[in-house]
PyMOL CGO cylinders between C-alpha atoms (Angstrom):
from pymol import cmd
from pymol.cgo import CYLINDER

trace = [
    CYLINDER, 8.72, 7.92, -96.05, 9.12, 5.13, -93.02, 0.3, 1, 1, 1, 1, 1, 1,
    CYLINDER, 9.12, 5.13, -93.02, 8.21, 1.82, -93.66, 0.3, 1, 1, 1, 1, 1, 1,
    CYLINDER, 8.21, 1.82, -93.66, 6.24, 0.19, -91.60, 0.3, 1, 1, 1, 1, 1, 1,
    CYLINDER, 6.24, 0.19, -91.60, 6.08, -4.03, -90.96, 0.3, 1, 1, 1, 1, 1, 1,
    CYLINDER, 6.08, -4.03, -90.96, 2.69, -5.01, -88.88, 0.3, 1, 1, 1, 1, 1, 1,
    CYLINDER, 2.69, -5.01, -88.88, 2.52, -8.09, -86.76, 0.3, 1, 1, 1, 1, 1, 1,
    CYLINDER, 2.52, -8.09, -86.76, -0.71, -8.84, -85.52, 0.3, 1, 1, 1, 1, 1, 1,
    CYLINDER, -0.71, -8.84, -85.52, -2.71, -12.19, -85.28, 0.3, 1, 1, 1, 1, 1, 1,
    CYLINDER, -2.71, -12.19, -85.28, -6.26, -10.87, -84.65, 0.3, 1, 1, 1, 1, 1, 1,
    CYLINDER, -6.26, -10.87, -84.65, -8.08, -9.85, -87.21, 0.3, 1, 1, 1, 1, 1, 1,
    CYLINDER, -8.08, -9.85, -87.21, -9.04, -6.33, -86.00, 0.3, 1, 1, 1, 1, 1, 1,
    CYLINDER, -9.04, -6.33, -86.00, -6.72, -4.73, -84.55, 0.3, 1, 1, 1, 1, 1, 1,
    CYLINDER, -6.72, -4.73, -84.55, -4.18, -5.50, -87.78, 0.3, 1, 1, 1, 1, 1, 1,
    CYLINDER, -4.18, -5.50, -87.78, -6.85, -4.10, -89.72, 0.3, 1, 1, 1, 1, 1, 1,
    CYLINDER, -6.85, -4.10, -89.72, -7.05, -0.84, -87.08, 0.3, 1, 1, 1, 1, 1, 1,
    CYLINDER, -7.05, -0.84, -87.08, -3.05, -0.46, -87.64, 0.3, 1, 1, 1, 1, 1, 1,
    CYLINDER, -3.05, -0.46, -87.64, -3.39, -1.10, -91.36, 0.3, 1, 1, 1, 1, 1, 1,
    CYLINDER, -3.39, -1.10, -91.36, -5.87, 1.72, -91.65, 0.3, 1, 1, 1, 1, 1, 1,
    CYLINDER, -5.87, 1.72, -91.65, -4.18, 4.43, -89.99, 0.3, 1, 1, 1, 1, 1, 1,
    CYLINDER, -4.18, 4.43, -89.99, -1.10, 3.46, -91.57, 0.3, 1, 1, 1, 1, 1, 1,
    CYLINDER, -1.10, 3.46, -91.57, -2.57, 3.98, -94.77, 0.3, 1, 1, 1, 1, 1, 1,
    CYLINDER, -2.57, 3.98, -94.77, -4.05, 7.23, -93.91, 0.3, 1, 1, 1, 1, 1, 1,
    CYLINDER, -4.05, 7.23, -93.91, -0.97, 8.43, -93.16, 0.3, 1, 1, 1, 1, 1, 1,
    CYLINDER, -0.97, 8.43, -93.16, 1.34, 10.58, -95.97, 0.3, 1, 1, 1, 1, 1, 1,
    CYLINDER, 1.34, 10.58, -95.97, 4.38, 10.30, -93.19, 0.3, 1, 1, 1, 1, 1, 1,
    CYLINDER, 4.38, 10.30, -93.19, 4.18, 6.20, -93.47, 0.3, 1, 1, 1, 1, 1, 1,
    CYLINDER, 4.18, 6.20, -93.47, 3.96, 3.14, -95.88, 0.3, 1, 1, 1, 1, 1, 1,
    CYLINDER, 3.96, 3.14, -95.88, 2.81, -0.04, -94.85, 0.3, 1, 1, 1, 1, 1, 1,
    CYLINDER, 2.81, -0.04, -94.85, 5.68, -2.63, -96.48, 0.3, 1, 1, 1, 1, 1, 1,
    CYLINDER, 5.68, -2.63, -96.48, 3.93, -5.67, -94.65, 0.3, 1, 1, 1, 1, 1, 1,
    CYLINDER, 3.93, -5.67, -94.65, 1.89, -6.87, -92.52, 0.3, 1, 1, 1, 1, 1, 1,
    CYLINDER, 1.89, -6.87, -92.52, 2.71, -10.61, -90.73, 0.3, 1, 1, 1, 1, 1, 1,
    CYLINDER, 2.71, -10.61, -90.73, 0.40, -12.35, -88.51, 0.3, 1, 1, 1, 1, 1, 1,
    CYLINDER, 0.40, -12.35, -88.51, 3.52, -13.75, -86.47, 0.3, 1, 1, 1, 1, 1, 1,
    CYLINDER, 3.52, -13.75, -86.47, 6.44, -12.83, -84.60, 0.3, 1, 1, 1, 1, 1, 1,
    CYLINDER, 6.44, -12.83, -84.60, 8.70, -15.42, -86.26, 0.3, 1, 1, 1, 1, 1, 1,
    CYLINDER, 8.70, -15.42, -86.26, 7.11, -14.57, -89.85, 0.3, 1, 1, 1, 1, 1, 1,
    CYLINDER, 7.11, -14.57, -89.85, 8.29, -10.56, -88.93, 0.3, 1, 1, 1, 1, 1, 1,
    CYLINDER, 8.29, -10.56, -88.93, 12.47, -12.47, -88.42, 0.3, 1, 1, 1, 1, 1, 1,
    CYLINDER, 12.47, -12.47, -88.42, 11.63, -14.18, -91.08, 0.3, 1, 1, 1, 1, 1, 1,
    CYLINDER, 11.63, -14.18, -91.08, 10.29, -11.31, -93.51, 0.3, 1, 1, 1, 1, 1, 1,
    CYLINDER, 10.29, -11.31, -93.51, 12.73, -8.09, -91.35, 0.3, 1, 1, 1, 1, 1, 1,
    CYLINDER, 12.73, -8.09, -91.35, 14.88, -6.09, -93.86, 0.3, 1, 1, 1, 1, 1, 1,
    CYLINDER, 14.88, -6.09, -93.86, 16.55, -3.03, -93.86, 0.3, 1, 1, 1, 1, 1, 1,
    CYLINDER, 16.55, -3.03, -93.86, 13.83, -0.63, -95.42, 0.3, 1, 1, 1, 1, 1, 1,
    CYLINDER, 13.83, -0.63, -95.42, 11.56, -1.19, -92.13, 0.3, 1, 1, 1, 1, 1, 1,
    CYLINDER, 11.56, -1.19, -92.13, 12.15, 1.76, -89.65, 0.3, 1, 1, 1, 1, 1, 1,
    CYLINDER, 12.15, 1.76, -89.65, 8.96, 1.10, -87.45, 0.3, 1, 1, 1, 1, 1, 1,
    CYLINDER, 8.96, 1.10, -87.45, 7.43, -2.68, -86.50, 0.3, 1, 1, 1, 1, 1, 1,
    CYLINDER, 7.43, -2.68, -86.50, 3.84, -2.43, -84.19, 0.3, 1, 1, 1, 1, 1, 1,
    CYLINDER, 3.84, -2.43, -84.19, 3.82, -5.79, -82.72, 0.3, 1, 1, 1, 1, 1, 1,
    CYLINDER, 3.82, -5.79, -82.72, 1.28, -7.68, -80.69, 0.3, 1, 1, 1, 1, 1, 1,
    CYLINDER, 1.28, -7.68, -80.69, 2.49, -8.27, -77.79, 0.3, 1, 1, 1, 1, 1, 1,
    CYLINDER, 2.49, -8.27, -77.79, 3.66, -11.63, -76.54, 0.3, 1, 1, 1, 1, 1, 1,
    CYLINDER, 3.66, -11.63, -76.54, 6.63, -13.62, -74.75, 0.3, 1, 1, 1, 1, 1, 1,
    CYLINDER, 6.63, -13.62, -74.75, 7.11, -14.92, -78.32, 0.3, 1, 1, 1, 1, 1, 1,
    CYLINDER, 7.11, -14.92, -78.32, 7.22, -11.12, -79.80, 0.3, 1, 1, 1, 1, 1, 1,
    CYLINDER, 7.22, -11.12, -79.80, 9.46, -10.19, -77.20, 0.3, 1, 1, 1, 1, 1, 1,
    CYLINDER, 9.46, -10.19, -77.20, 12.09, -12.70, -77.92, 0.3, 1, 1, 1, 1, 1, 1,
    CYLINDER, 12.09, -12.70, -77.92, 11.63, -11.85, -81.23, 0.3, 1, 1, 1, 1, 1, 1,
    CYLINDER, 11.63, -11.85, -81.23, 12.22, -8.07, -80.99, 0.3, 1, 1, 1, 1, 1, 1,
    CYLINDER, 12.22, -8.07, -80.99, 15.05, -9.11, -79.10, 0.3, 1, 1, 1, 1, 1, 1,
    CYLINDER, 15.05, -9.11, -79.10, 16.77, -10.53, -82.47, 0.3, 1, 1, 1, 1, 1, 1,
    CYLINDER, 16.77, -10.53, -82.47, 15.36, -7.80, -84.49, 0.3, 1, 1, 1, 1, 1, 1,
    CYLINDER, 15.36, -7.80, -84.49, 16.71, -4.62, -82.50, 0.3, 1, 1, 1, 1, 1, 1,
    CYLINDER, 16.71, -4.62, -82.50, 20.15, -6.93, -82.30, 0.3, 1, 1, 1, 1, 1, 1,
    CYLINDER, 20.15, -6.93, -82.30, 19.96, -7.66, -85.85, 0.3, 1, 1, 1, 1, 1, 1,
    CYLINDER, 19.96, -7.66, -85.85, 18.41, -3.61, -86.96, 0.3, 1, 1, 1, 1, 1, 1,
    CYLINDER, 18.41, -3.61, -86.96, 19.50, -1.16, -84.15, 0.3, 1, 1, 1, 1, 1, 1,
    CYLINDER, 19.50, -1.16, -84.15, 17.95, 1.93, -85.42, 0.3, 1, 1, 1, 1, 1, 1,
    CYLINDER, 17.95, 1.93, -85.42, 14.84, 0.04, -85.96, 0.3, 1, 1, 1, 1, 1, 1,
    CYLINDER, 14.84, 0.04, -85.96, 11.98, 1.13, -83.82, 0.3, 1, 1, 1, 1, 1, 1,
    CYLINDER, 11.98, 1.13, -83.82, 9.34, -1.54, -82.51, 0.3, 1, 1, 1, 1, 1, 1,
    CYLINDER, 9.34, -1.54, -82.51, 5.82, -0.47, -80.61, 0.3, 1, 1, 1, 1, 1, 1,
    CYLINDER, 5.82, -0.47, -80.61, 4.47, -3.14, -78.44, 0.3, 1, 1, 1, 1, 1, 1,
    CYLINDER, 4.47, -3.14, -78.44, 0.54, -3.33, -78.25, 0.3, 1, 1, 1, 1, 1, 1,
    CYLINDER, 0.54, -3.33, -78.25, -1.68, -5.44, -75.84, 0.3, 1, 1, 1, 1, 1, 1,
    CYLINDER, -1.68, -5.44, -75.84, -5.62, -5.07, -75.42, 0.3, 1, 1, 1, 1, 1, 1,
    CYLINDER, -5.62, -5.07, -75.42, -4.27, -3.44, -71.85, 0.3, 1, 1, 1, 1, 1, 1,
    CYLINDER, -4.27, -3.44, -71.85, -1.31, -0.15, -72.24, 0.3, 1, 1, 1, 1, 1, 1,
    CYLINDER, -1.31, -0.15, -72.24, 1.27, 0.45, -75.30, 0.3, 1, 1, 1, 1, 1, 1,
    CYLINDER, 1.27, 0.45, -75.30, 4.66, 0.91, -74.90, 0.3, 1, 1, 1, 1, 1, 1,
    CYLINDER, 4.66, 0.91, -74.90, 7.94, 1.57, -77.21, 0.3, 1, 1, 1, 1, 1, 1,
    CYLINDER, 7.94, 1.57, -77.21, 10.14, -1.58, -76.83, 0.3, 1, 1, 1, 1, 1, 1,
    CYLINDER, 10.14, -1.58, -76.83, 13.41, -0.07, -75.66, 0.3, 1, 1, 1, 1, 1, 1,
    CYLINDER, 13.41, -0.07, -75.66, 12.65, 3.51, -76.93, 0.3, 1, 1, 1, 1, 1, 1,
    CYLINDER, 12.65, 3.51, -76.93, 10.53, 4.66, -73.93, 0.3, 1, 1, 1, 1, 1, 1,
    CYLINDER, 10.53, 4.66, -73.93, 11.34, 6.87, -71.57, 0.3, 1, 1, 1, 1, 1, 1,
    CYLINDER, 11.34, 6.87, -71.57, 12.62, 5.76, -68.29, 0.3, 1, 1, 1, 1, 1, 1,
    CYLINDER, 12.62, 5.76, -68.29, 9.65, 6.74, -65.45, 0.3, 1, 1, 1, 1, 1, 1,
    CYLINDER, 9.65, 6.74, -65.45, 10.64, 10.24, -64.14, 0.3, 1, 1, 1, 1, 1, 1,
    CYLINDER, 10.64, 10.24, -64.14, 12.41, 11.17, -67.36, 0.3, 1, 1, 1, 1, 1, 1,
    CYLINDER, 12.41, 11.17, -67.36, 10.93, 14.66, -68.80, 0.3, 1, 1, 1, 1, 1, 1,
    CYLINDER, 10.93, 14.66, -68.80, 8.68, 15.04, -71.62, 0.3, 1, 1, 1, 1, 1, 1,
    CYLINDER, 8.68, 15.04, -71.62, 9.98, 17.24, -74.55, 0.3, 1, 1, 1, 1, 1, 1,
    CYLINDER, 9.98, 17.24, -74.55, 7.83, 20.61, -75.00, 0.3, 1, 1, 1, 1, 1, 1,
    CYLINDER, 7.83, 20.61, -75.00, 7.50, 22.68, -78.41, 0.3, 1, 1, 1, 1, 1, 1,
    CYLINDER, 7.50, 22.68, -78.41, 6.07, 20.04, -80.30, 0.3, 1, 1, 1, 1, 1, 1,
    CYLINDER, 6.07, 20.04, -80.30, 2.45, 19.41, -81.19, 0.3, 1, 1, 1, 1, 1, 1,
    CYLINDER, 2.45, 19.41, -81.19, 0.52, 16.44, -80.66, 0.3, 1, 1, 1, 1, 1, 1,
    CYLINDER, 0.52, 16.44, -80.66, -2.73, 15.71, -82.46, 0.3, 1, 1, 1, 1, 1, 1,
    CYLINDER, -2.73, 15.71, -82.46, -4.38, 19.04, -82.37, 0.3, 1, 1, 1, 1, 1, 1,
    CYLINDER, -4.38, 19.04, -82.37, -3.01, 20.44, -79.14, 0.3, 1, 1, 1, 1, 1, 1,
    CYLINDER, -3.01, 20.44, -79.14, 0.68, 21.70, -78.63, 0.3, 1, 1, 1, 1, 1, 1,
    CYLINDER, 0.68, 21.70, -78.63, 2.48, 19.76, -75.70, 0.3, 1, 1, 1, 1, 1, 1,
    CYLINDER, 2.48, 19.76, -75.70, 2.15, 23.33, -74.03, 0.3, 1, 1, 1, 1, 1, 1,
    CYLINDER, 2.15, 23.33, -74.03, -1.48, 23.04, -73.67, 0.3, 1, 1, 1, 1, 1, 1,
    CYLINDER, -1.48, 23.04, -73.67, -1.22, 20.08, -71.53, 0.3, 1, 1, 1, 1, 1, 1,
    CYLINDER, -1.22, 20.08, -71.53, -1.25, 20.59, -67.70, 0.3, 1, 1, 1, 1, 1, 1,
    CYLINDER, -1.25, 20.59, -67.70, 2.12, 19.29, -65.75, 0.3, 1, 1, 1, 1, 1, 1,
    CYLINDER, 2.12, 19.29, -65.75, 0.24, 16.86, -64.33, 0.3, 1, 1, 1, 1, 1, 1,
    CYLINDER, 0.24, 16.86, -64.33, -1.26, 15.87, -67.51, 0.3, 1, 1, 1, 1, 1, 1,
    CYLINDER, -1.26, 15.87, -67.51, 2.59, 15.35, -69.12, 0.3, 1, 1, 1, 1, 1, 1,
    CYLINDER, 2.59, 15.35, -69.12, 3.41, 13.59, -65.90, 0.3, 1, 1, 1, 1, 1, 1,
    CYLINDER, 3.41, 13.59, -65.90, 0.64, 10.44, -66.81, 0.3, 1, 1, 1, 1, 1, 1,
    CYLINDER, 0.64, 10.44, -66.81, 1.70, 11.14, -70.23, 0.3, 1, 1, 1, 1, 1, 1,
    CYLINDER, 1.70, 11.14, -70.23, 5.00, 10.18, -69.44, 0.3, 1, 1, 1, 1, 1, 1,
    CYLINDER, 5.00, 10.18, -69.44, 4.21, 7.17, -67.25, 0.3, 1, 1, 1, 1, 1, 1,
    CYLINDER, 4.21, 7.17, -67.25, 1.85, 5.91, -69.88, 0.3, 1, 1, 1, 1, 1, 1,
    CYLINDER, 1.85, 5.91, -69.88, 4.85, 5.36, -72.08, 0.3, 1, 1, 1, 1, 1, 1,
    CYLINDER, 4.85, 5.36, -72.08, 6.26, 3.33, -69.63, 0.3, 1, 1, 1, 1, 1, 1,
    CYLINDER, 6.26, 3.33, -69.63, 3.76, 0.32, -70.50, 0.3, 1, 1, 1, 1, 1, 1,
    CYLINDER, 3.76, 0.32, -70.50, 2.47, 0.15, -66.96, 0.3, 1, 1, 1, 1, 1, 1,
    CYLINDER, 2.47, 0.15, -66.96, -1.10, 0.34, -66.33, 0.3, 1, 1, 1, 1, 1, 1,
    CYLINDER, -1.10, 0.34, -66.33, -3.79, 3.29, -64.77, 0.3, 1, 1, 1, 1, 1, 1,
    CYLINDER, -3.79, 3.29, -64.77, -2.86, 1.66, -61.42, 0.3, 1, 1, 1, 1, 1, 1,
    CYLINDER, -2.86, 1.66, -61.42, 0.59, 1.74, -61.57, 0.3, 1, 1, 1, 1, 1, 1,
    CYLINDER, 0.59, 1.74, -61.57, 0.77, 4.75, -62.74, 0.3, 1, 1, 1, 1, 1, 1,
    CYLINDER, 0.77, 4.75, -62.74, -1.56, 6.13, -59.68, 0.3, 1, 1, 1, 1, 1, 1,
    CYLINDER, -1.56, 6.13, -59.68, 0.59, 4.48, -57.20, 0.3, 1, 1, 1, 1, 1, 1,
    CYLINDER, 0.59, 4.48, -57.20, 3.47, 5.79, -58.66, 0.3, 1, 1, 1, 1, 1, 1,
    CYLINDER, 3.47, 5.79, -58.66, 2.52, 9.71, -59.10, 0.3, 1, 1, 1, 1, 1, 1,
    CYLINDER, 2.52, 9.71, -59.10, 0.57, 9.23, -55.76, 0.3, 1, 1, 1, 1, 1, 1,
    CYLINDER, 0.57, 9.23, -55.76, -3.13, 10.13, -57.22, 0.3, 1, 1, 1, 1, 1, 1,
    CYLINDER, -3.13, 10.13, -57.22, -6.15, 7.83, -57.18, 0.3, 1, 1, 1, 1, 1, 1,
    CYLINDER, -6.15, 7.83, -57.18, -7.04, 5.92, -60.48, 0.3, 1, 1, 1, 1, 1, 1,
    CYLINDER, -7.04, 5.92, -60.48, -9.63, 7.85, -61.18, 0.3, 1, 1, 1, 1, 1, 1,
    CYLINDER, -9.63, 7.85, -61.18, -7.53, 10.54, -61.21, 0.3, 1, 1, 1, 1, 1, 1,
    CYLINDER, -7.53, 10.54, -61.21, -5.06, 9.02, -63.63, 0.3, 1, 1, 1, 1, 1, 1,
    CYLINDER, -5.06, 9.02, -63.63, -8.42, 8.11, -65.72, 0.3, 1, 1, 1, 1, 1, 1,
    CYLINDER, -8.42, 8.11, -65.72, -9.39, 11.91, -65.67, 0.3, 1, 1, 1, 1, 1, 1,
    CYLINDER, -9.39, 11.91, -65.67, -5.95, 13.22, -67.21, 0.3, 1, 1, 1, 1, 1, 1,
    CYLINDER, -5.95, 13.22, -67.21, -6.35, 10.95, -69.92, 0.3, 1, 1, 1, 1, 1, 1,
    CYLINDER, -6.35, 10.95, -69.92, -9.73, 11.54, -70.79, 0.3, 1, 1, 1, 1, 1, 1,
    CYLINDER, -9.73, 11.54, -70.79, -8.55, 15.54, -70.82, 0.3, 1, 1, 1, 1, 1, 1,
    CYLINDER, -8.55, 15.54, -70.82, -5.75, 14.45, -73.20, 0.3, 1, 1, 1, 1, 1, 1,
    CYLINDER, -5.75, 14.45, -73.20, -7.59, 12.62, -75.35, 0.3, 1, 1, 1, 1, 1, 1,
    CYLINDER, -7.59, 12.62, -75.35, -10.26, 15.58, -75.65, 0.3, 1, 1, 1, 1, 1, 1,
    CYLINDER, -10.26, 15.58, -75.65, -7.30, 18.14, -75.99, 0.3, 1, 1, 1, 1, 1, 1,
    CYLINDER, -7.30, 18.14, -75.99, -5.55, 15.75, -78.67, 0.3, 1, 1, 1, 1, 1, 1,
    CYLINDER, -5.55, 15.75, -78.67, -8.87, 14.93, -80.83, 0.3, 1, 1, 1, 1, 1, 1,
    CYLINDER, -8.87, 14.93, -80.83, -7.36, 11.72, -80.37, 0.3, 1, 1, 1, 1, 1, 1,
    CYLINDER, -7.36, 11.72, -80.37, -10.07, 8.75, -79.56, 0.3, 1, 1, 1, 1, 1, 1,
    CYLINDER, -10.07, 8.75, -79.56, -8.08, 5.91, -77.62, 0.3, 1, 1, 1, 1, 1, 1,
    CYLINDER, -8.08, 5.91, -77.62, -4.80, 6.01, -75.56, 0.3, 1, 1, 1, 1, 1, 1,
    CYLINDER, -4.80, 6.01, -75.56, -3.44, 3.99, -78.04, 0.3, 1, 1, 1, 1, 1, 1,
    CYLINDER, -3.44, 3.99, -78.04, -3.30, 6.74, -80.23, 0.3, 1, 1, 1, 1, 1, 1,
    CYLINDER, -3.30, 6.74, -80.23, -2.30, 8.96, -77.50, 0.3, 1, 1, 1, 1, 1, 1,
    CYLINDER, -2.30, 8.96, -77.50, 0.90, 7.25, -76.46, 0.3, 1, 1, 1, 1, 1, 1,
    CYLINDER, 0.90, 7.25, -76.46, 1.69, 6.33, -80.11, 0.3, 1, 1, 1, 1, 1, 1,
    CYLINDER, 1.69, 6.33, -80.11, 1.39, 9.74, -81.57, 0.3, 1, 1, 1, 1, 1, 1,
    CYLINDER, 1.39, 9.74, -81.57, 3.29, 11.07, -78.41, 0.3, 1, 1, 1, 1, 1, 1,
    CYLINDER, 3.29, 11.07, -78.41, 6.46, 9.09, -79.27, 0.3, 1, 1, 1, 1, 1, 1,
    CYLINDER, 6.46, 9.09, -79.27, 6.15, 9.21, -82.85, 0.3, 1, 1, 1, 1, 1, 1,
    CYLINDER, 6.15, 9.21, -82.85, 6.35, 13.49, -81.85, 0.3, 1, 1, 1, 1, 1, 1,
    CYLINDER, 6.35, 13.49, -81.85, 9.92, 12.55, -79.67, 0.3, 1, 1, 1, 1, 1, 1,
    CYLINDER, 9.92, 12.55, -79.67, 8.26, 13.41, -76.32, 0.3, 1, 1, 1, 1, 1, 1,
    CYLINDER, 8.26, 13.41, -76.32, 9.53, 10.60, -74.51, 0.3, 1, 1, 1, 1, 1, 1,
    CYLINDER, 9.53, 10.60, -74.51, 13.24, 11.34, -72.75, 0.3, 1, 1, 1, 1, 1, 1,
    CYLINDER, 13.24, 11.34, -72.75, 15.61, 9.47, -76.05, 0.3, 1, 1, 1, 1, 1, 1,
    CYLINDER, 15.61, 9.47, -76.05, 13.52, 8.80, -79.00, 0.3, 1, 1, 1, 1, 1, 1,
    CYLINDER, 13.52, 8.80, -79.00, 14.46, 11.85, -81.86, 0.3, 1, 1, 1, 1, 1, 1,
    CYLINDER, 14.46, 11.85, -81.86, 11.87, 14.23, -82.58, 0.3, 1, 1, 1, 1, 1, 1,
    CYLINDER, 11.87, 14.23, -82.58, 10.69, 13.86, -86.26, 0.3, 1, 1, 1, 1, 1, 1,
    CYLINDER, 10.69, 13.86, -86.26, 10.74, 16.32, -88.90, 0.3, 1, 1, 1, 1, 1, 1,
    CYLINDER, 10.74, 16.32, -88.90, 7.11, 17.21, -88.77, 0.3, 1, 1, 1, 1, 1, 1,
    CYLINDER, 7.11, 17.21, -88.77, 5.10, 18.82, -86.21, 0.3, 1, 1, 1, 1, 1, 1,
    CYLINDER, 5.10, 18.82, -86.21, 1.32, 17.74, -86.41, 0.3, 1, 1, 1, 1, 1, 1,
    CYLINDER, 1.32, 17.74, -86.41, 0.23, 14.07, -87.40, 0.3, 1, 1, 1, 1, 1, 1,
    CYLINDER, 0.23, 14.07, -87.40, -2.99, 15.02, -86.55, 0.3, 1, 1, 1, 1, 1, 1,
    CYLINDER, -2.99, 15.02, -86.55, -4.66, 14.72, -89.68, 0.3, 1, 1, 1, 1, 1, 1,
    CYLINDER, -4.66, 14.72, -89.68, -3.62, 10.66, -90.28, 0.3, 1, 1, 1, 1, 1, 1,
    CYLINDER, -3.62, 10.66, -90.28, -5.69, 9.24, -87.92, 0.3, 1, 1, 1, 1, 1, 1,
    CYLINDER, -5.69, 9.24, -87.92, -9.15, 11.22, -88.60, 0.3, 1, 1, 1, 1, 1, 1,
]
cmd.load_cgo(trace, "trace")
């Protein structure tokens, strides 16, 4: 089982997080925090994964935590992209293949569609990511529609968190289960 801390002010996206943590038979929710400093404040060793609003404050704070927990692994969230603070894989790095994501295999997703995959992890947004792999936005837009269709997953949020929670970004550890599918439905 990983524990899971929450830190989120507003009202529903904690509640979002809370609910597909408890859906979940991988995860346990130990606490949820409505501040960075209460997450220092309330950090033991027992919490393997922290989803964090994200914030200058949160960032200082996951500073301390990852210097404090190492092995600890902290998601970032904003209304705007999700990324894995210090876990994600550089831009260019390769996605891992063989593993399943939602209800599609990694397999079943075009190059190009593990290429925005991959630069979705980085945090930056659709435009970034367009001037980067040299497509339009739109373009970028389409593959992750596609994804999400392919996935059964219903937001990118999902998408990118389920994708490193599988160990398809370049350095985070694959875990021991193949389909998480079924926690968020």
């Amino acid at each position: 089982m990983t524990y899971v801390m929450l830190v989120e002010d507003r009202p529903v996206p904690r509640q979002m997080f809370e609910s597909l943590v408890d859906r979940s038979t991988e995860y346990d929710l130990l606490l949820a925090v409505e501040t960075p400093a209460e997450a220092e404040a309330h950090m033991n060793a027992d919490v393997r994964l922290i989803v964090m609003g994200r914030s200058p404050e949160a960032e200082g704070s996951a500073d301390r935590i990852k210097a404090a927990y190492p092995g600890v692994q902290i998601i970032m969230v904003s209304p705007r992209v999700e990324y894995i603070y210090e876990e994600y894989p550089a831009p260019g790095a390769p996605l891992r293949t063989g593993y399943r994501i939602g209800n599609a295999d990694v397999a079943e997703l075009t190059a190009r569609e593990r290429e925005v995959l991959r630069e979705l992890l980085s945090g930056d947004g659709d435009e970034e990511i367009a001037m980067r792999l040299r497509i339009s936005v739109w373009t970028v837009r389409h593959h992750i529609k596609s994804m999400l269709e392919k996935t059964g997953f219903r937001n990118r949020t999902q998408l990118a968190v389920r994708a490193v929670i599988c160990g398809l970004g370049e350095g985070t550890p694959p875990r021991e289960f193949t389909n998480i599918s079924d926690e968020t439905d």
